[in-house]
C-alpha positions in Angstrom: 107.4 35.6 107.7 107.1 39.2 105.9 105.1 39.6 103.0 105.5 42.2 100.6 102.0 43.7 101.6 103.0 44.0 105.0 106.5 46.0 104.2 104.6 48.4 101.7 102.5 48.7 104.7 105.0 49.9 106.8 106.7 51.7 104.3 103.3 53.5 104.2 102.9 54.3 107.7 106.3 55.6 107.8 106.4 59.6 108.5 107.0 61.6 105.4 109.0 64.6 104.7 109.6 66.6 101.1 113.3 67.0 99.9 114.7 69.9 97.9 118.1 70.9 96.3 119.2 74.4 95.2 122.3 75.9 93.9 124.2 79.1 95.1 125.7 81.1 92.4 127.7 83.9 93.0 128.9 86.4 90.6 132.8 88.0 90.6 131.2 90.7 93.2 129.6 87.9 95.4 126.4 89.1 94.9 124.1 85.8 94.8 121.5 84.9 92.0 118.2 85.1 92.8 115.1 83.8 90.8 111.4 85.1 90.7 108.5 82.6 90.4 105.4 83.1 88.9 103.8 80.6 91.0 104.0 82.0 94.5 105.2 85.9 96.7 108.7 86.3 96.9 112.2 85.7 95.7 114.2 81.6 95.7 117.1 80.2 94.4 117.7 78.0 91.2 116.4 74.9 92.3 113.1 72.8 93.4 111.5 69.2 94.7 114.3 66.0 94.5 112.4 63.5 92.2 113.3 60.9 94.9 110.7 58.7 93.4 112.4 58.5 90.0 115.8 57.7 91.9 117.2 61.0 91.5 119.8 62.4 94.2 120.0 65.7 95.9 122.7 66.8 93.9 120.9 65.6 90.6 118.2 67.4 91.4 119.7 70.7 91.9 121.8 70.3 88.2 118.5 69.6 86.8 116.7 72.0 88.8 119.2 74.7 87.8 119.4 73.9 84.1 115.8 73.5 83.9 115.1 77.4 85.1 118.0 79.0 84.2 119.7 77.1 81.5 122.9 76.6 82.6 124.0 72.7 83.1 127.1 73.4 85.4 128.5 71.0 87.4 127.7 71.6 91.0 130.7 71.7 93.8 130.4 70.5 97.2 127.1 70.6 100.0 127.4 73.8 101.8 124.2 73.2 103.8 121.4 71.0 104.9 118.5 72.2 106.8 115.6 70.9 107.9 112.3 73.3 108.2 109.5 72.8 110.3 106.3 73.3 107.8 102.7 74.6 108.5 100.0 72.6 106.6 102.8 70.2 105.0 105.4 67.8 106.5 108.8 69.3 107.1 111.3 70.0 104.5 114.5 68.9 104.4 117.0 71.2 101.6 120.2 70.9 100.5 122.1 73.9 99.2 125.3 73.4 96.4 127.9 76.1 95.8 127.1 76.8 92.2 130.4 78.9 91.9 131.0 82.2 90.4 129.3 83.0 87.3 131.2 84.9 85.3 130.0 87.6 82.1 129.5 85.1 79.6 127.6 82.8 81.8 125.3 85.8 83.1 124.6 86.4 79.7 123.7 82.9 78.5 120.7 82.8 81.4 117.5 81.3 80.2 114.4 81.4 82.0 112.2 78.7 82.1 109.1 80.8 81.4 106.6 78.4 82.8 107.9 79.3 86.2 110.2 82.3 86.7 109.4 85.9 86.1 112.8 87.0 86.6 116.4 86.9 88.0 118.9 89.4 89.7 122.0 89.4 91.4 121.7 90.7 94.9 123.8 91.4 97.5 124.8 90.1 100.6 123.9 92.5 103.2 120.4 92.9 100.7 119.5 89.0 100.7 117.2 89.1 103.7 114.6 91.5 101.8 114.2 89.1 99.1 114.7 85.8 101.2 112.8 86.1 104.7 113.1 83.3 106.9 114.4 80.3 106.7 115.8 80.7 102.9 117.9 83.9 103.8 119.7 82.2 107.2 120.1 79.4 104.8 122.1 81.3 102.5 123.8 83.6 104.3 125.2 80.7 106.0 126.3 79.1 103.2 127.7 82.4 102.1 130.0 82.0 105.9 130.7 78.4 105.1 132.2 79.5 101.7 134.2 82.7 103.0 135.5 81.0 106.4 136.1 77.4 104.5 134.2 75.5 107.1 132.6 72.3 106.4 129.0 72.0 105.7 126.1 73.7 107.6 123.8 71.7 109.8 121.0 73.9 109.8 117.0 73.8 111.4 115.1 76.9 110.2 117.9 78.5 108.5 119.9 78.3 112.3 123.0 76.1 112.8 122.8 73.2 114.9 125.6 73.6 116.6 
């Protein structure tokens, strides 16, 4: 017979990996929003760490994410991509990436920052994404970028590279 000591056991030795959840917004010009945080080098996107242990879903977790930073509490459409990142000094990530939509004037205008953690936002271009997002991040949205142009169905990705 299992006790419960020797399931949370298991469930302790099981292998652990960190989950995040980001939105892609666009504006009418298909240049993508980009945020600044204060907390590390470089450029994201609206979004951050799935509060898995509170229950919350991928999908929850980028509205949240999004309207915590930016203040906008849009409904997210569909997955566009999931990859999974090999980390260096942490376990590997696994991120999921919602189309956000198109942001139009009025929405633009009504961005808050959450001043705790972002410095700043801009809309950047496509062919300008990999300066602000090396690695991983930029393949990961320029894909989903492809799979919102060509129509496809969502990205299987591993570093930012499709699967398949």
């Amino acid at each position: 017979m299992t006790t419960s000591s020797d399931f949370a056991a298991y469930i302790a030795s099981l292998p652990r990996v960190l989950a995040g959840a980001a939105a892609l917004f666009r504006d009418g010009e298909g240049r993508v929003l980009l945020v600044e945080p204060n907390y590390r080098e470089g450029w994201a996107l609206p979004g951050g760490t799935i509060e898995s242990d509170d229950g919350e879903t991928p999908r929850q977790g980028a509205r949240r994410e999004t309207a915590e930073e930016i203040g906008l509490d849009r409904e997210l459409g569909r997955l566009l991509a999931v990859d999974w990142v090999h980390g260096t000094g942490r376990p590997p990530l696994v991120a999921y990436l919602y189309d956000g939509g198109v942001l139009g004037e009025d929405e633009l205008k009504a961005i808050r920052l959450q001043e705790e953690e972002l410095l700043s936002w801009r809309l950047v271009p496509r062919e300008e994404l990999t300066e602000y997002l090396p690695g991983a991040l930029g393949r990961r949205v320029l894909a989903c970028l492809d799979v919102l142009a060509d129509g496809s169905g969502t990205a299987e990705l591993e570093n930012g590279h499709r699967v398949h």
